[in-house]
C-alpha atoms as an extended CHARMM CRD file, in Angstrom:
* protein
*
       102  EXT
         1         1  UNK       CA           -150.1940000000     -164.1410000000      -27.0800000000  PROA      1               0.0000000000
         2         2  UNK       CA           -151.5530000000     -160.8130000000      -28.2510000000  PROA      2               0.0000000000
         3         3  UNK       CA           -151.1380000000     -157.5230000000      -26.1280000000  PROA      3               0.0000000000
         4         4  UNK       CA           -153.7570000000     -155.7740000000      -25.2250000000  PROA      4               0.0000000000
         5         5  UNK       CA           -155.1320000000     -152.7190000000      -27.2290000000  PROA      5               0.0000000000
         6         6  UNK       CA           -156.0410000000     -148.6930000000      -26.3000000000  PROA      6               0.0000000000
         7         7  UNK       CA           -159.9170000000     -149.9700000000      -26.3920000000  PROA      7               0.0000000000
         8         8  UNK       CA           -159.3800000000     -152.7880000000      -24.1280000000  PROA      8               0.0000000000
         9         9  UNK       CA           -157.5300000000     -150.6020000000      -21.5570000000  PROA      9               0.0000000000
        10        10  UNK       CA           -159.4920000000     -147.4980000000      -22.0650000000  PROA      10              0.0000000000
        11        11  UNK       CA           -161.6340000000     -148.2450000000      -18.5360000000  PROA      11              0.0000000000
        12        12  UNK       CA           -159.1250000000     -149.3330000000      -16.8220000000  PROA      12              0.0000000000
        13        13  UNK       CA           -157.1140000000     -145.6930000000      -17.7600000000  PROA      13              0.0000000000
        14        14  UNK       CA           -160.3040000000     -144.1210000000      -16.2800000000  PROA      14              0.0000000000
        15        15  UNK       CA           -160.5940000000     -145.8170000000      -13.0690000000  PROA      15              0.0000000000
        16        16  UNK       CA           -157.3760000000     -144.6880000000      -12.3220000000  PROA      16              0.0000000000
        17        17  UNK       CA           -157.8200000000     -141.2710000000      -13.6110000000  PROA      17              0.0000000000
        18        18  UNK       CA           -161.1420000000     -141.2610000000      -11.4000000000  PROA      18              0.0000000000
        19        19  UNK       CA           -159.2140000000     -142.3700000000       -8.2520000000  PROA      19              0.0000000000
        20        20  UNK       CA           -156.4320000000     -140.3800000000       -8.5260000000  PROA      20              0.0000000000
        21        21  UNK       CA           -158.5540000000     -137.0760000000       -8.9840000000  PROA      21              0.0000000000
        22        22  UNK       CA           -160.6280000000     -138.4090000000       -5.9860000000  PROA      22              0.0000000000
        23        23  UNK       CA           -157.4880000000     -138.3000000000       -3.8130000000  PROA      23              0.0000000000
        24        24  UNK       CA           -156.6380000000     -135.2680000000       -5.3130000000  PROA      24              0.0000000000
        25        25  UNK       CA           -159.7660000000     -133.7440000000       -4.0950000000  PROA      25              0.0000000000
        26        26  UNK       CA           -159.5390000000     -135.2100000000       -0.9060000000  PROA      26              0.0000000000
        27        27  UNK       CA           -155.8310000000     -133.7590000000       -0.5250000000  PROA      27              0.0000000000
        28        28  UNK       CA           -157.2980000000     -130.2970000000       -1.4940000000  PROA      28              0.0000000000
        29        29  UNK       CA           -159.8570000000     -130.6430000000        0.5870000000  PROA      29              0.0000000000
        30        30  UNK       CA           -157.9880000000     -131.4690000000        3.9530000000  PROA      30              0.0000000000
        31        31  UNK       CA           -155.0370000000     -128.3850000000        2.6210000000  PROA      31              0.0000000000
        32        32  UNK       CA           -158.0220000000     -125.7930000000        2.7390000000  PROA      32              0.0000000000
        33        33  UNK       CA           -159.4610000000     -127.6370000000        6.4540000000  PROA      33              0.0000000000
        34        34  UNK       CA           -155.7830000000     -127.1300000000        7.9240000000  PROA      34              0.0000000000
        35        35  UNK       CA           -155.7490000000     -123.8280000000        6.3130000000  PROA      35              0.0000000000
        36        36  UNK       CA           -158.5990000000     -122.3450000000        7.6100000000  PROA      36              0.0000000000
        37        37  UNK       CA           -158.3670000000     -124.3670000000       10.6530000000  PROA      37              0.0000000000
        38        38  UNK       CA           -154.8780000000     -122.2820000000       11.0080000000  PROA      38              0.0000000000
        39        39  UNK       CA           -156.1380000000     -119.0660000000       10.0310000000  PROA      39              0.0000000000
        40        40  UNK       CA           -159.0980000000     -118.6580000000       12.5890000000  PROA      40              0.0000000000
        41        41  UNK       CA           -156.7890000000     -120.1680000000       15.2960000000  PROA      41              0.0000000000
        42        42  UNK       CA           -153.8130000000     -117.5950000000       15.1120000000  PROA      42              0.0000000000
        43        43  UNK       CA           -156.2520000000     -115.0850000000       17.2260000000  PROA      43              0.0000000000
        44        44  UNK       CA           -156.8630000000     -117.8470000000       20.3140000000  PROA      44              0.0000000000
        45        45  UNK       CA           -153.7200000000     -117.5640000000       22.4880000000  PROA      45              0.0000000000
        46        46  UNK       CA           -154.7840000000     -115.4860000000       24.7100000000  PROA      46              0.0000000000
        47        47  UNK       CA           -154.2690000000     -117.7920000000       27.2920000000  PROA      47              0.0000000000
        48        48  UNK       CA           -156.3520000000     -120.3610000000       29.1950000000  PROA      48              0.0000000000
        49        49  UNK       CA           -159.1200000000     -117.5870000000       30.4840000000  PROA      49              0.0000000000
        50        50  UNK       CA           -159.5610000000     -116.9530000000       26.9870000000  PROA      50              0.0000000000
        51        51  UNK       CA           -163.2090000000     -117.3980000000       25.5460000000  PROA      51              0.0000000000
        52        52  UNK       CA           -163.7670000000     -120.1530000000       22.8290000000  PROA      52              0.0000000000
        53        53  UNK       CA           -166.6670000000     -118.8060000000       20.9830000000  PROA      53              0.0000000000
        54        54  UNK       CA           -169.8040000000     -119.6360000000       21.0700000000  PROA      54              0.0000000000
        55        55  UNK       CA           -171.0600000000     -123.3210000000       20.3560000000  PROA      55              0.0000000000
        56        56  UNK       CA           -171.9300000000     -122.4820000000       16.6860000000  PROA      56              0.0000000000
        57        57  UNK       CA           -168.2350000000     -121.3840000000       16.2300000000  PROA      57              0.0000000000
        58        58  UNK       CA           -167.0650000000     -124.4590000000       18.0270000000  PROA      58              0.0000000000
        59        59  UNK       CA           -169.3340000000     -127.3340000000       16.1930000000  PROA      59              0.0000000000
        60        60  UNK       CA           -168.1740000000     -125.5080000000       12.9660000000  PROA      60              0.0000000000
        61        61  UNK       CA           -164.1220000000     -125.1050000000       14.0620000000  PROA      61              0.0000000000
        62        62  UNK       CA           -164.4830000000     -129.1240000000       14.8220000000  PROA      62              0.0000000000
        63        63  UNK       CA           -166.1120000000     -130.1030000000       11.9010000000  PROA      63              0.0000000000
        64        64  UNK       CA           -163.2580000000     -128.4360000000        9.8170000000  PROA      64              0.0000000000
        65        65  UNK       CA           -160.4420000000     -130.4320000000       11.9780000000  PROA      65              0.0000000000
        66        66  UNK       CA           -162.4830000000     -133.4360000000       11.8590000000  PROA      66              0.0000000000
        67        67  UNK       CA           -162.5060000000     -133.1610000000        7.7280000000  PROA      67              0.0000000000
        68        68  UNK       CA           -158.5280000000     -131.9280000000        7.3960000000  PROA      68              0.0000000000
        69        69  UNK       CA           -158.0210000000     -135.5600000000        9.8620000000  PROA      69              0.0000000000
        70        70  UNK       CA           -160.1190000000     -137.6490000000        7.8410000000  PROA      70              0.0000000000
        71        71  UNK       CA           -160.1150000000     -136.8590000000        4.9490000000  PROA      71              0.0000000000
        72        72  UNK       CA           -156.7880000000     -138.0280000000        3.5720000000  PROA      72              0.0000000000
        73        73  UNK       CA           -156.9160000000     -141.6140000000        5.4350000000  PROA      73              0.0000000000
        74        74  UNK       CA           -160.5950000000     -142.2200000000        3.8230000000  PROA      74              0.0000000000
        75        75  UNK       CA           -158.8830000000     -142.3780000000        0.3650000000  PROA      75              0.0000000000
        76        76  UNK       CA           -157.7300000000     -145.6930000000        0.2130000000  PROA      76              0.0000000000
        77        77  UNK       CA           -160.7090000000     -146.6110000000        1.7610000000  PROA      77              0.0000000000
        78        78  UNK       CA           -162.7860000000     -144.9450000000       -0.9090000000  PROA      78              0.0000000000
        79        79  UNK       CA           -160.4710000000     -146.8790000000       -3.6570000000  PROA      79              0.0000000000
        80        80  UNK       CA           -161.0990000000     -150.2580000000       -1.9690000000  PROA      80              0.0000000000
        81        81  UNK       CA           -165.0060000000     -149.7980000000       -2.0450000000  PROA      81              0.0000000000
        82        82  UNK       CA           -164.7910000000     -148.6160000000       -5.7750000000  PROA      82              0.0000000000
        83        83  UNK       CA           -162.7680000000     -151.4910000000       -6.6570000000  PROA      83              0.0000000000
        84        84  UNK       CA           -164.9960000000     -153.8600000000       -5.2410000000  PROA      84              0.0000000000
        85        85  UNK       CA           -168.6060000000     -152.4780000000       -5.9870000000  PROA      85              0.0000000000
        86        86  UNK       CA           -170.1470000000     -153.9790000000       -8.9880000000  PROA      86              0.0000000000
        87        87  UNK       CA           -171.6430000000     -151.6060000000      -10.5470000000  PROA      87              0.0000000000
        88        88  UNK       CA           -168.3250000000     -149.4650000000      -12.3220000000  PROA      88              0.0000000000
        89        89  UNK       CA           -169.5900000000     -145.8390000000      -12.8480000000  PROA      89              0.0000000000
        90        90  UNK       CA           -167.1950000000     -142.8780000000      -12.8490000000  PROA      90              0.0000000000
        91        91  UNK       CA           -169.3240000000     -141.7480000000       -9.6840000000  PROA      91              0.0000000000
        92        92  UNK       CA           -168.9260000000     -145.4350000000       -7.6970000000  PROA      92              0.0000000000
        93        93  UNK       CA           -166.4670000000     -143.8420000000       -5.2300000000  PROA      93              0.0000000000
        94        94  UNK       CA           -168.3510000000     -140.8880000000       -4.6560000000  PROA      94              0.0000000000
        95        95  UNK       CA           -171.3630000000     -143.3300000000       -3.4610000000  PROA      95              0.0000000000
        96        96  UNK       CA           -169.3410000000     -144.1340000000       -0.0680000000  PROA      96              0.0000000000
        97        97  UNK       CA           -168.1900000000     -140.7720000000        0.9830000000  PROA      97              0.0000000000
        98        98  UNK       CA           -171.3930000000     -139.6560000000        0.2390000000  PROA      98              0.0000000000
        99        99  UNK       CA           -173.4330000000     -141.7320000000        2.7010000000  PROA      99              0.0000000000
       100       100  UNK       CA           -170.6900000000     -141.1720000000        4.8700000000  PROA      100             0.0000000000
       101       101  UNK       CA           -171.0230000000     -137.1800000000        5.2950000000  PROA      101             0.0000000000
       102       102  UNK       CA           -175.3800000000     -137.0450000000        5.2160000000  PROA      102             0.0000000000
């Protein structure tokens, strides 16, 4: 039985490379969310008489929390799709998240 050469496992190497920068970027992603969810927060307790903005500032201030929650449990999600679509292109698990956020 022969073992299995650098060329044979050369797309397998960059599925994995794919996926794991994809949930690197999705960790990054929810770090800056929490961050700047954090930072624009710090100036709101003032109390419950105190204003919440205006419903531009609100939509935008949920969106953010929304993204720094849901990003990091899409991942495996995202890996399971790529895995099983059919068509193996270094941007297959983009294609989810994708048609997920328009």
């Amino acid at each position: 039985m022969g073992s299995l050469t650098t060329v044979e496992l050369g797309p397998a190497f960059a599925a994995v490379r794919v996926r794991l920068a994809l949930i690197g970027l999705l960790f990054a992603l929810a770090g800056i969310a929490w961050w700047w969810t954090l930072a624009q927060m710090r100036e709101m307790d003032n109390g419950p008489g105190s204003a919440l903005g205006t419903l531009g500032w609100f939509a935008g201030l949920w969106v953010v929390m929304m993204a720094a929650m849901m990003f990091p449990s899409v991942s495996p999600t995202v890996a399971l799709y790529s895995k099983m679509s059919r068509r193996r292109t270094p941007f297959a698990p983009l294609k989810m998240p994708a048609t997920r956020l328009s």
